[in-house]
C-alpha positions as CSV (number, residue, x, y, z in Angstrom):
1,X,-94.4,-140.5,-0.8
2,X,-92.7,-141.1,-3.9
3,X,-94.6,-140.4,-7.4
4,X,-92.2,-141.1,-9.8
5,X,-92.4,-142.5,-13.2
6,X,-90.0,-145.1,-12.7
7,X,-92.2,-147.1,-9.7
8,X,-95.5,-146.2,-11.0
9,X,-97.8,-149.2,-10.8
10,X,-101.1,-150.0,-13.4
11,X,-103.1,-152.5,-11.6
12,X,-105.5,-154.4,-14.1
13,X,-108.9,-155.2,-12.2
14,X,-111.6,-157.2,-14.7
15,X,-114.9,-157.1,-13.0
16,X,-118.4,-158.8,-13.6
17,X,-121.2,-159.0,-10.9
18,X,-118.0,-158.7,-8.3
19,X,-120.6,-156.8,-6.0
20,X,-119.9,-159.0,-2.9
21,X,-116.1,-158.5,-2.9
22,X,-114.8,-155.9,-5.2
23,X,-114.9,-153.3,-1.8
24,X,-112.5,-155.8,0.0
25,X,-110.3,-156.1,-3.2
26,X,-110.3,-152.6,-3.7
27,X,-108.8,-151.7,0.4
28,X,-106.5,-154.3,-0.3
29,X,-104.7,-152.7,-2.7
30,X,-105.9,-148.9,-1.1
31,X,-103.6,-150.8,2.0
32,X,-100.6,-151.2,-0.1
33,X,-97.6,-149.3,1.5
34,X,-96.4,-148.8,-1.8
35,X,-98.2,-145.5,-2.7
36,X,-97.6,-144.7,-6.4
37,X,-100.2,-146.7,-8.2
38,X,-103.3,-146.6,-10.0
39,X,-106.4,-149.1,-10.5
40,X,-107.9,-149.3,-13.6
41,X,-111.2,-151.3,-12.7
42,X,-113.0,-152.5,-16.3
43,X,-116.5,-153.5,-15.6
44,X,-117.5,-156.2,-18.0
45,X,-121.5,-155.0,-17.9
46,X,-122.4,-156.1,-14.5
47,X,-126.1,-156.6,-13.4
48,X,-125.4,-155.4,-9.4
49,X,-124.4,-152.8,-7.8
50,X,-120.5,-153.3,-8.6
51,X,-119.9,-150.2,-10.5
52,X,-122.3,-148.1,-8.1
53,X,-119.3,-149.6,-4.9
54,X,-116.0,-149.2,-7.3
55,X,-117.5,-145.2,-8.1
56,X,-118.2,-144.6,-4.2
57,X,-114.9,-145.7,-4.0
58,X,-113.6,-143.1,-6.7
59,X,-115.2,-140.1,-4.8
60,X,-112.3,-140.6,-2.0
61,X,-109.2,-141.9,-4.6
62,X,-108.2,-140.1,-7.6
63,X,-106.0,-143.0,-8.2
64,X,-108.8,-145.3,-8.9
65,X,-110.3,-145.4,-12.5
66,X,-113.1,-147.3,-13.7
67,X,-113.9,-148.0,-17.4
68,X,-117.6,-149.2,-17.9
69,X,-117.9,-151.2,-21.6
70,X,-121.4,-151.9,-23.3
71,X,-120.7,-155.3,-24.6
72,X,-119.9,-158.4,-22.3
73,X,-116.3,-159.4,-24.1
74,X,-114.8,-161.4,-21.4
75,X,-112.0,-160.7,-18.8
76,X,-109.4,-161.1,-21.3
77,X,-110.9,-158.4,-23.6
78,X,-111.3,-155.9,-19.9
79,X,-107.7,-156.6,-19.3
80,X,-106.8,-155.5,-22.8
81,X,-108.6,-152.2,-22.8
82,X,-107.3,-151.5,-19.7
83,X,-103.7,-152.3,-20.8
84,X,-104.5,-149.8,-23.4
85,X,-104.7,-147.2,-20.6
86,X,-102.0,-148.3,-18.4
87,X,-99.4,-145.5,-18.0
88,X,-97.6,-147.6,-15.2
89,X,-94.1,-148.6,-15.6
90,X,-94.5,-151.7,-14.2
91,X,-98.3,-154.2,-14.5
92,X,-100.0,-155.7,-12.0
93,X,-103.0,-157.9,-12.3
94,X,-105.5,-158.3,-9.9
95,X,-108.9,-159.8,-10.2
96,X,-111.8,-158.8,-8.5
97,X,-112.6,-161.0,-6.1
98,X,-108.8,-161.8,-4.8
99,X,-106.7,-159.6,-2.9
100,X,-102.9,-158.7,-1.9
101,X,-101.3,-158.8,1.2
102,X,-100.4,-154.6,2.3
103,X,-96.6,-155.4,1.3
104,X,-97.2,-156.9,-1.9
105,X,-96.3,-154.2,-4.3
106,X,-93.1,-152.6,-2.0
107,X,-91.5,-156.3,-1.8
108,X,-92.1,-157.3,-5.6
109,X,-90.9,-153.8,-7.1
110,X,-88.2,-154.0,-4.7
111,X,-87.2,-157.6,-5.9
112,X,-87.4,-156.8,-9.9
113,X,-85.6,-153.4,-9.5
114,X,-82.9,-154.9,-7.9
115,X,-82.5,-157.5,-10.1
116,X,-83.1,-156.0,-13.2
117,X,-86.4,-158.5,-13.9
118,X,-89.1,-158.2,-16.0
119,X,-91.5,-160.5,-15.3
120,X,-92.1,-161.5,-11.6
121,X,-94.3,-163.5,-9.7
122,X,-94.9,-164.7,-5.9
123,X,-96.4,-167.2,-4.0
124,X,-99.8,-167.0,-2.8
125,X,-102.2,-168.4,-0.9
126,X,-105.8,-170.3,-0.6
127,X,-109.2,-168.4,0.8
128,X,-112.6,-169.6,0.8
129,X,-115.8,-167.8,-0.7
130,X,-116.3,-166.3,2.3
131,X,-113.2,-165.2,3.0
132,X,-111.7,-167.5,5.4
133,X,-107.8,-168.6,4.6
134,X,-106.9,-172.0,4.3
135,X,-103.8,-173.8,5.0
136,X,-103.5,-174.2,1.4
137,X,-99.9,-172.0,0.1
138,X,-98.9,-172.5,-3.7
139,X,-95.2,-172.4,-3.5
140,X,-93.6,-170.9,-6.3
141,X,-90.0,-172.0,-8.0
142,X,-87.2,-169.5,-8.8
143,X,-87.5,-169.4,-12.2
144,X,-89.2,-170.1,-15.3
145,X,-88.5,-170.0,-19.0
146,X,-90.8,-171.0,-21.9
147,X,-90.6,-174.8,-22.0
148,X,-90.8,-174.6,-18.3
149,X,-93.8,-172.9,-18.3
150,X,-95.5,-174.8,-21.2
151,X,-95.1,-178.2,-18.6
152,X,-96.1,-176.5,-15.6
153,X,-98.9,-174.3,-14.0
154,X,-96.2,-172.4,-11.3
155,X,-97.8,-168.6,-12.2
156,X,-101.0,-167.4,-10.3
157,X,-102.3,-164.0,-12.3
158,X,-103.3,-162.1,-9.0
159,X,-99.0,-162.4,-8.5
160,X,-97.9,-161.3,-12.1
161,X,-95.9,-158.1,-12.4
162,X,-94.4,-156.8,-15.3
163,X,-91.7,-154.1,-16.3
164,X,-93.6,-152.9,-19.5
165,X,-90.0,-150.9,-20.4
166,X,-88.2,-154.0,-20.7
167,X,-91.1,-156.2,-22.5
168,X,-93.1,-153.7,-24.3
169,X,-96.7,-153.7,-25.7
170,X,-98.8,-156.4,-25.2
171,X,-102.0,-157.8,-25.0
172,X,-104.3,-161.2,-24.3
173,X,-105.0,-162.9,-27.4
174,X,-109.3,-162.9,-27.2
175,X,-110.0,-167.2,-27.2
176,X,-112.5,-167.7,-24.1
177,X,-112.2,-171.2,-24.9
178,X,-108.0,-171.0,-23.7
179,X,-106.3,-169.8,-20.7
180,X,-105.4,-166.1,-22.0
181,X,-103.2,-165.1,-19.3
182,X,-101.1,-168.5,-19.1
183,X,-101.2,-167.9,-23.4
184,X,-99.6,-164.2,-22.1
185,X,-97.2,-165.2,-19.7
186,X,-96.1,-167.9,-22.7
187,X,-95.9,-165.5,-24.9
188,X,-93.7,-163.2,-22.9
189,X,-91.4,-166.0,-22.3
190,X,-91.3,-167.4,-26.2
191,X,-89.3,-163.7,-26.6
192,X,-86.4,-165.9,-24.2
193,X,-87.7,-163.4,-21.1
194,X,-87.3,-165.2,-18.2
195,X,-89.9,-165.2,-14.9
196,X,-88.4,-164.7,-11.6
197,X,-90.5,-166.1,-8.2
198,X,-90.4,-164.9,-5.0
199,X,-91.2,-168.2,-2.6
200,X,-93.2,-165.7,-0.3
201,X,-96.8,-165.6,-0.1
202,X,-98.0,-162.1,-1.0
203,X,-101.6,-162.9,-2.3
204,X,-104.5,-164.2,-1.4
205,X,-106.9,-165.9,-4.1
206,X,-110.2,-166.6,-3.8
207,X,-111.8,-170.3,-4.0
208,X,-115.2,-170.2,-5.3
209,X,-117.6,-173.4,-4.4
210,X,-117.6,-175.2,-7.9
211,X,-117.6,-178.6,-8.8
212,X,-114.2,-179.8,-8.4
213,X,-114.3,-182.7,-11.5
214,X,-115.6,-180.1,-13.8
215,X,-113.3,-177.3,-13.2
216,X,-110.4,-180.0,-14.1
217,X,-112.1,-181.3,-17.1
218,X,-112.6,-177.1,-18.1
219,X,-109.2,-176.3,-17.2
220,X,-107.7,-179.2,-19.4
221,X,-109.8,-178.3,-22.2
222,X,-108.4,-174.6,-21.6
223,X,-104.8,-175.8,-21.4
224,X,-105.0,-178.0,-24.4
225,X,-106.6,-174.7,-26.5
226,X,-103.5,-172.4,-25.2
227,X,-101.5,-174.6,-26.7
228,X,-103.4,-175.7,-29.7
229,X,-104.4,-171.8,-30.7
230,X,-102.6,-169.8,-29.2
231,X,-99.5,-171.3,-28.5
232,X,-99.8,-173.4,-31.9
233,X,-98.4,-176.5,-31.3
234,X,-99.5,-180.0,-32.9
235,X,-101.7,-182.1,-31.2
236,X,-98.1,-184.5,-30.3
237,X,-96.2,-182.1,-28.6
238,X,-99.8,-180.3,-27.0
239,X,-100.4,-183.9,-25.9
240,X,-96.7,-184.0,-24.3
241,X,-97.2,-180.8,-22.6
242,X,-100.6,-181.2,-21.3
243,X,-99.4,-184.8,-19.8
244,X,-96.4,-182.6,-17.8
245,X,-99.0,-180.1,-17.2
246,X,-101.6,-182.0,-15.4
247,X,-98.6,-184.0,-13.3
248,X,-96.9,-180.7,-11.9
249,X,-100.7,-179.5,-11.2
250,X,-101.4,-182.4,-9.4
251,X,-97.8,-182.0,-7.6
252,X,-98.9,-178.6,-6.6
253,X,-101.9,-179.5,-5.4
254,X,-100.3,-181.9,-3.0
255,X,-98.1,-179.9,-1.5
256,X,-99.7,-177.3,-0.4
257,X,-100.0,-176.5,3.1
């Protein structure tokens, strides 16, 4: 077992009312055959029994932290306190509900040490509420720079990792009403940082039953924000991204499998 600095992992778990699958998310990453890693698990001021499972789950790993806040700020906010106590080399973010496959973190370390990368990401793949995978596989391309990015929607969270050497502090800017981990991973890129994708499918994220028509209209209206605050662009060239945007999203869509 190797516990060096150099491969140490911070895994970045937000968590609200995640009582029904923060266990399973939790042995997912407990299955990981890459060792050297901690969880920090933020618990936005749930109303179940999440933070009563994540501490039962302390009591048998050291490696597993949870940080219990008194207001409700959002999983941006959660992420950014526990980037504050991150002491890994490399990020990782995982949300509560989704989980890894057990050689996710040995393939994608492996991948950006080798290749001197900063910012990674993987494909991943489609499960139902309950669970069940579907035959849907989000394919990822090779490689993205900033103005590939701001056209397209190619980067899941639950597959971001980051060399926090090579990219240094940083944090989600706090607008619930924008995408703050796409206004990250833009961010990160802006610097001329490039993303690096490995076409293999290494997660697994969970599909909550929603209404289809209004998570598009909300996710637009997210989009547009990143751009519009975050990103600050005028409303022409938000307009022009937000067209490529929705067309690569609906290409993605399409071809999964």
């Amino acid at each position: 077992m190797n516990r060096s600095k150099e491969n140490f992992i911070s895994i970045i778990t937000p968590t609200y009312n995640a009582s029904k699958f923060i266990a399973d998310t939790i042995q997912s990453v407990k299955s990981q055959t890459h060792s050297n890693w901690e969880l920090i698990i933020v618990d936005d001021c749930s109303t179940d029994t999440t933070t009563e499972l994540v501490e039962k789950e302390m009591e048998s790993d050291n490696r597993i932290k949870l940080i219990k806040l008194m207001e409700n700020g959002g999983p941006a906010n959660a992420r950014n306190i526990a980037l504050v106590q991150a002491k890994g080399s490399y990020i990782a973010f995982l949300d509560s509900d989704d989980l890894w496959h057990p050689l996710k973190l040995e393939k994608q370390l492996a991948f950006m040490m080798a290749n001197d990368i900063a910012f990674s990401y993987t494909a991943y793949r489609i499960m139902k509420e309950n669970g069940e995978l579907t035959n849907a596989v989000f394919h990822v391309p090779k490689h993205m720079n900033y103005r590939n990015l701001m056209a397209n929607t190619a980067i899941g969270t639950l597959t971001v990792m980051l060399d926090s050497k090579k990219i240094g502090p940083f944090q989600m800017e706090l607008f619930r009403d924008c995408s703050e981990d796409y206004g990250l991973w833009l961010s990160i890129l802006s610097r001329g940082i490039v993303a690096y994708g490995m076409n293999e499918e290494l997660a697994f994220y969970r599909k909550c039953e929603r209404s289809l028509s209004s998570n598009k209209i909300h996710s637009a209206l997210k989009t547009w924000n990143t751009y519009r605050k975050i990103q600050r662009k005028s409303r022409f060239v938000s307009l022009w991204y937000l067209m490529n945007y929705s067309y690569h999203a609906v290409i993605k869509h399409s071809k999964t499998i």
